[in-house]
Structure formats: structure tokens, C-alpha cells
KOLLUM-423765 format. One line per field, with one value per atom (N, C-alpha, C, O): x, y negated, z; residue number from 1. Coordinates in nm, 2 decimals. Example, Ala and Ser with C-alpha at 12.3 -4.5 7.8 and 13.67 -1.06 7.14 Angstrom:
<drengus>
px	[1.32 / 1.23 / 1.32 / 1.42 / 1.28 / 1.37 / 1.29 / 1.34] $
py	[0.57 / 0.45 / 0.33 / 0.33 / 0.22 / 0.11 / 0.00 / -0.11] $
pz	[0.78 / 0.78 / 0.78 / 0.85 / 0.71 / 0.71 / 0.79 / 0.80] $
k	[1 / 1 / 1 / 1 / 2 / 2 / 2 / 2] $
</drengus>
This chain:
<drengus>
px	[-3.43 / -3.30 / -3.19 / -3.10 / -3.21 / -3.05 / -3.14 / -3.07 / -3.24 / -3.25 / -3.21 / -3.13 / -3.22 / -3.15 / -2.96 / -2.89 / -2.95 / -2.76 / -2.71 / -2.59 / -2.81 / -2.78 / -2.75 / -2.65 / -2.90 / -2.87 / -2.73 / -2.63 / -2.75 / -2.64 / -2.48 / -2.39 / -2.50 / -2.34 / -2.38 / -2.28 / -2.46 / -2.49 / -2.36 / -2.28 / -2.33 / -2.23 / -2.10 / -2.03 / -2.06 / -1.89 / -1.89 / -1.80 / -1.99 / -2.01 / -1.99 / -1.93 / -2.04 / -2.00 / -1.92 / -1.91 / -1.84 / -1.69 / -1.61 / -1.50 / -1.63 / -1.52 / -1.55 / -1.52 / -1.61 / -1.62 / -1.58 / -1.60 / -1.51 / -1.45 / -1.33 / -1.33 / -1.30 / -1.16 / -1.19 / -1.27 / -1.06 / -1.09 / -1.09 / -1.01 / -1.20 / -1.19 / -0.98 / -0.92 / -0.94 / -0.97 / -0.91 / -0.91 / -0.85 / -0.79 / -0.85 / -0.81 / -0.97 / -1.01 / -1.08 / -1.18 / -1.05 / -1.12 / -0.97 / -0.95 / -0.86 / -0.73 / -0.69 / -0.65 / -0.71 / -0.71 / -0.80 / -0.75 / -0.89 / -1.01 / -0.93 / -0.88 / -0.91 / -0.86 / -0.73 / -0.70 / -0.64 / -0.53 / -0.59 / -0.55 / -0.67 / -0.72 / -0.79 / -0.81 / -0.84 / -0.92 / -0.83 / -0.89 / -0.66 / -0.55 / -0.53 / -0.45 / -0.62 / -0.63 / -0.55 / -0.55 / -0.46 / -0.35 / -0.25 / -0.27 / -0.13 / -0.04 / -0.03 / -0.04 / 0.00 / -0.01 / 0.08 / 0.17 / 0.05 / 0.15 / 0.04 / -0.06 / 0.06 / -0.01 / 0.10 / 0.16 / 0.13 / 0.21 / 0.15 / 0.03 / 0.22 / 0.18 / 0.10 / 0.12 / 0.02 / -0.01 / -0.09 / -0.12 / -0.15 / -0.21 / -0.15 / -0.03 / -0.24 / -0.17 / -0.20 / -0.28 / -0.18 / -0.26 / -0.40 / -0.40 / -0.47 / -0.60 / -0.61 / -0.58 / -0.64 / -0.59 / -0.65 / -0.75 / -0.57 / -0.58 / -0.73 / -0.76 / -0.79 / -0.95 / -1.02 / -1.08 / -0.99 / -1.13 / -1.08 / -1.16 / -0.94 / -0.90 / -1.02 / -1.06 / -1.04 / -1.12 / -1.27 / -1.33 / -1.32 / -1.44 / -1.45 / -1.53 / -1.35 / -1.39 / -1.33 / -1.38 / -1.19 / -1.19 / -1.31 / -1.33 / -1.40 / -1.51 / -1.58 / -1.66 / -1.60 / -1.75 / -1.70 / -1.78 / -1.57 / -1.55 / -1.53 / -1.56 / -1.47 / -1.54 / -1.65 / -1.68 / -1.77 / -1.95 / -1.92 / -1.88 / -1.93 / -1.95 / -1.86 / -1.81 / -1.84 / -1.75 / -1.62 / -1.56 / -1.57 / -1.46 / -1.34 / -1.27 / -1.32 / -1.21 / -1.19 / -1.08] $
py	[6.74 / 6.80 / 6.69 / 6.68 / 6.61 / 6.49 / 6.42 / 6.41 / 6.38 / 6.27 / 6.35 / 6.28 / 6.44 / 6.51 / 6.50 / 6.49 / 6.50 / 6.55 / 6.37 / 6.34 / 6.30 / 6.18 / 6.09 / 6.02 / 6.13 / 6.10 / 6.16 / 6.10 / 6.31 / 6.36 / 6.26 / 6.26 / 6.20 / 6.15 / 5.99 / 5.92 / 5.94 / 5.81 / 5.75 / 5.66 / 5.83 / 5.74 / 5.75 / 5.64 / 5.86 / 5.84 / 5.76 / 5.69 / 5.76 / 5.66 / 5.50 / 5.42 / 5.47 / 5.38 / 5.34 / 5.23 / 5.37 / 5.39 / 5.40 / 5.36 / 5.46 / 5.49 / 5.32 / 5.31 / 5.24 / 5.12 / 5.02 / 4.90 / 5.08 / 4.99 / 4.90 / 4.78 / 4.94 / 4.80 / 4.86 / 4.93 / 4.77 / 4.83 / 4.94 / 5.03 / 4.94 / 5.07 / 5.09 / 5.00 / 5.20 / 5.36 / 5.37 / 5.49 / 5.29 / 5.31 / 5.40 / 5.52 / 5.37 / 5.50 / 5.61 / 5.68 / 5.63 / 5.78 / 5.85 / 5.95 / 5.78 / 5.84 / 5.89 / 6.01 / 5.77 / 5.83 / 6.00 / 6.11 / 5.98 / 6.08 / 6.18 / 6.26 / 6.18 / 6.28 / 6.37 / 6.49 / 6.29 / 6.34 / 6.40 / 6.51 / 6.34 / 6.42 / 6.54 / 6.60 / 6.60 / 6.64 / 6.77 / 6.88 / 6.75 / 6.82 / 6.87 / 6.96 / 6.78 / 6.74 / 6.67 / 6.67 / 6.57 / 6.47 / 6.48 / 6.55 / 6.41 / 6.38 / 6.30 / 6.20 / 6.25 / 6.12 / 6.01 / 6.05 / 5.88 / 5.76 / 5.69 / 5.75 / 5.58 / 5.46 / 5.37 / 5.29 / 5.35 / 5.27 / 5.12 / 5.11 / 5.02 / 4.86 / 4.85 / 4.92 / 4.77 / 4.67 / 4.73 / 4.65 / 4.84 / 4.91 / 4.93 / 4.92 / 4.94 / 4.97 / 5.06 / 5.11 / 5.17 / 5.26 / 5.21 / 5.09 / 5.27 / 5.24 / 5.18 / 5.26 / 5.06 / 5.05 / 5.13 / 5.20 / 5.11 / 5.22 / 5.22 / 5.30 / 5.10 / 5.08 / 5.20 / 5.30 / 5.18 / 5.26 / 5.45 / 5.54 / 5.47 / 5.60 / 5.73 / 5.83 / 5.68 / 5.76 / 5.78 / 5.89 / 5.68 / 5.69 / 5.76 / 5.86 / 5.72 / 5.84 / 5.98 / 6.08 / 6.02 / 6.14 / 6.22 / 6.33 / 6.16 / 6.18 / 6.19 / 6.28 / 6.13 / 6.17 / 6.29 / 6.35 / 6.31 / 6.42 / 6.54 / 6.65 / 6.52 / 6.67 / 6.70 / 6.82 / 6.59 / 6.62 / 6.68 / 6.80 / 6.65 / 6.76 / 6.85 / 6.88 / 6.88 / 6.98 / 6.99 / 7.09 / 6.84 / 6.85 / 6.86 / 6.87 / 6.86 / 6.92 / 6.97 / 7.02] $
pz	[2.89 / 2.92 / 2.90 / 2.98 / 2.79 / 2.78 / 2.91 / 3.01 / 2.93 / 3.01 / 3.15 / 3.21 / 3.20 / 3.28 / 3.28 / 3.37 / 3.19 / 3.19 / 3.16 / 3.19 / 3.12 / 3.12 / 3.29 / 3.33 / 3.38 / 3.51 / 3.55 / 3.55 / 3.58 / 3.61 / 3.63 / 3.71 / 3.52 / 3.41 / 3.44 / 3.46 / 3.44 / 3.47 / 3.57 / 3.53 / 3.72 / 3.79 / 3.71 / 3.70 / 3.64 / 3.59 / 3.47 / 3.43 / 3.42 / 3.36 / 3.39 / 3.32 / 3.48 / 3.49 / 3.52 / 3.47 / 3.59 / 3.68 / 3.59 / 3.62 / 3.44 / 3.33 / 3.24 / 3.12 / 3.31 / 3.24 / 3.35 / 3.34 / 3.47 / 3.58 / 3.53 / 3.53 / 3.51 / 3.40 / 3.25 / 3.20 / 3.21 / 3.04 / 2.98 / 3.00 / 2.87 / 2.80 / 2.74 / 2.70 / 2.75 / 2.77 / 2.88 / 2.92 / 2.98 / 3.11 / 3.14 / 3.11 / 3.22 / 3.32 / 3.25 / 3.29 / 3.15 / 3.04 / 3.06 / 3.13 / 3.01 / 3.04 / 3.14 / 3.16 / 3.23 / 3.39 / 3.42 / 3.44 / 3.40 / 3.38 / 3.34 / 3.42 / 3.26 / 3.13 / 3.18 / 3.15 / 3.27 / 3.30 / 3.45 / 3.49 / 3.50 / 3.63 / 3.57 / 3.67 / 3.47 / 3.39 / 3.37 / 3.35 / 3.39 / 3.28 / 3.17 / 3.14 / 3.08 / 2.93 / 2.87 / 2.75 / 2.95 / 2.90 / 3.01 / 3.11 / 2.97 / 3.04 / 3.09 / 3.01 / 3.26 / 3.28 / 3.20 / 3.14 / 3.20 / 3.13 / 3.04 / 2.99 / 3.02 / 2.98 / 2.90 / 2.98 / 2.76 / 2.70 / 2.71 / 2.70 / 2.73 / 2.74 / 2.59 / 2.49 / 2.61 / 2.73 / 2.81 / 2.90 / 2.84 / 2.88 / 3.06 / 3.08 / 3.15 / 3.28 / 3.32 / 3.24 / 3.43 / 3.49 / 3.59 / 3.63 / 3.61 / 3.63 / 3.80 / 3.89 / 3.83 / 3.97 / 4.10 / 4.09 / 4.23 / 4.29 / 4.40 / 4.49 / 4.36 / 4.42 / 4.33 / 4.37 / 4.21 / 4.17 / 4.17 / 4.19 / 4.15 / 4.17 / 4.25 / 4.20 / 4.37 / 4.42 / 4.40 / 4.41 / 4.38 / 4.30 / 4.22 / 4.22 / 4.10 / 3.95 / 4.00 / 3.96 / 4.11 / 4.11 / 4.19 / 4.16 / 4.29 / 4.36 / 4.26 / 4.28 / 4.11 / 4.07 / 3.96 / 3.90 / 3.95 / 3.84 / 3.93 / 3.90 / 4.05 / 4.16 / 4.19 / 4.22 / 4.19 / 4.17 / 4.08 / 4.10 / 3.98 / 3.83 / 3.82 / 3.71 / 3.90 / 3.85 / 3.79 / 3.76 / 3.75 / 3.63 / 3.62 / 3.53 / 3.77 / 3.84 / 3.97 / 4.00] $
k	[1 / 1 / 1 / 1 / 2 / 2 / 2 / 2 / 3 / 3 / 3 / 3 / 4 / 4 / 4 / 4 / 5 / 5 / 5 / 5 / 6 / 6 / 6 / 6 / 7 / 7 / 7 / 7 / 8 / 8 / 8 / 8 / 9 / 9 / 9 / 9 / 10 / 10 / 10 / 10 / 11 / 11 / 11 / 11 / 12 / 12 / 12 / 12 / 13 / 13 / 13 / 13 / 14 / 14 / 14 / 14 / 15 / 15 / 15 / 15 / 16 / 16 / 16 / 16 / 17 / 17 / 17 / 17 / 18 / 18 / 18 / 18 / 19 / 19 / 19 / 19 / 20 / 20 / 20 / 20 / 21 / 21 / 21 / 21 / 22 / 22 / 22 / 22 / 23 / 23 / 23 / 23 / 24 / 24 / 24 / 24 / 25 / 25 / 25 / 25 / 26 / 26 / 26 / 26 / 27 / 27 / 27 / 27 / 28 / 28 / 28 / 28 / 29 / 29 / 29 / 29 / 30 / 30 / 30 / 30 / 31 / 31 / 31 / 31 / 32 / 32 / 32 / 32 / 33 / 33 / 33 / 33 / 34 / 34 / 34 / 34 / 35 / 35 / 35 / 35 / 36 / 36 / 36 / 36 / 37 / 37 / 37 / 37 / 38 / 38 / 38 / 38 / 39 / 39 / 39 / 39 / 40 / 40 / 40 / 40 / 41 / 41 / 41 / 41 / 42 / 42 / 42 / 42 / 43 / 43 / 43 / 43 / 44 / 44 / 44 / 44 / 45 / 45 / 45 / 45 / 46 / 46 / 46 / 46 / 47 / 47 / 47 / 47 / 48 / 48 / 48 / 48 / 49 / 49 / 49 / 49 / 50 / 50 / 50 / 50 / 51 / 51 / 51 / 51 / 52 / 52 / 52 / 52 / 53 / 53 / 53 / 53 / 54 / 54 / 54 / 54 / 55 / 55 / 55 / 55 / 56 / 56 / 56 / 56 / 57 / 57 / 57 / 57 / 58 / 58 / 58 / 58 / 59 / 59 / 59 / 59 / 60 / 60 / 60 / 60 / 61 / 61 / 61 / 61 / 62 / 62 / 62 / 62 / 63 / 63 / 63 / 63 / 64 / 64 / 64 / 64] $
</drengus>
């Protein structure tokens, strides 16, 4: 069953390691409507190549 929910989760996974950790978990998170958008320096918002990707793999699962 985890090796199951693990494939499942395998692509956003990786995608949530496309730039630096926590950028795209935030990003995530706010597409998620768990956070608010904004990002304090040094931190940026997540750029706009990978945007569709992670929101494409968080509408596979369901997560928004």
C-alpha cells in the first residue's frame, strides 16, 4: 500500500524539488489554499516554467 501511494506521489515529488527547497512546497501550498500567496527574500516565487507542471500534478491527485 505505501509502495502504492508512494508511485502515485513520485511525480510531485519531484517537481517540489525543481528549484529550492521550500519554494515550490509554498507554491504548492498556496495553490493547495493552505497559505497565502508571498515569498519574503531571499526567497523568490517559484518560476514560471515549472508552474504548470506542479499545478498539473496537484490536479492528478486531486489536490486541487
Amino acid at each position: 500500500e505505501a509502495q502504492t501511494l508512494e508511485s502515485s506521489l513520485s511525480e510531485l515529488n519531484e517537481l517540489l524539488f525543481s528549484e529550492s527547497n521550500p519554494i515550490p512546497v509554498k507554491w504548492a501550498l498556496y495553490k493547495m489554499g493552505l497559505i497565502k500567496n508571498g515569498i519574503r527574500l531571499p526567497l523568490v516565487e517559484l518560476d514560471d516554467i515549472f508552474k504548470e507542471s506542479v499545478e498539473n500534478s496537484l490536479e492528478e491527485l486531486s489536490l486541487i
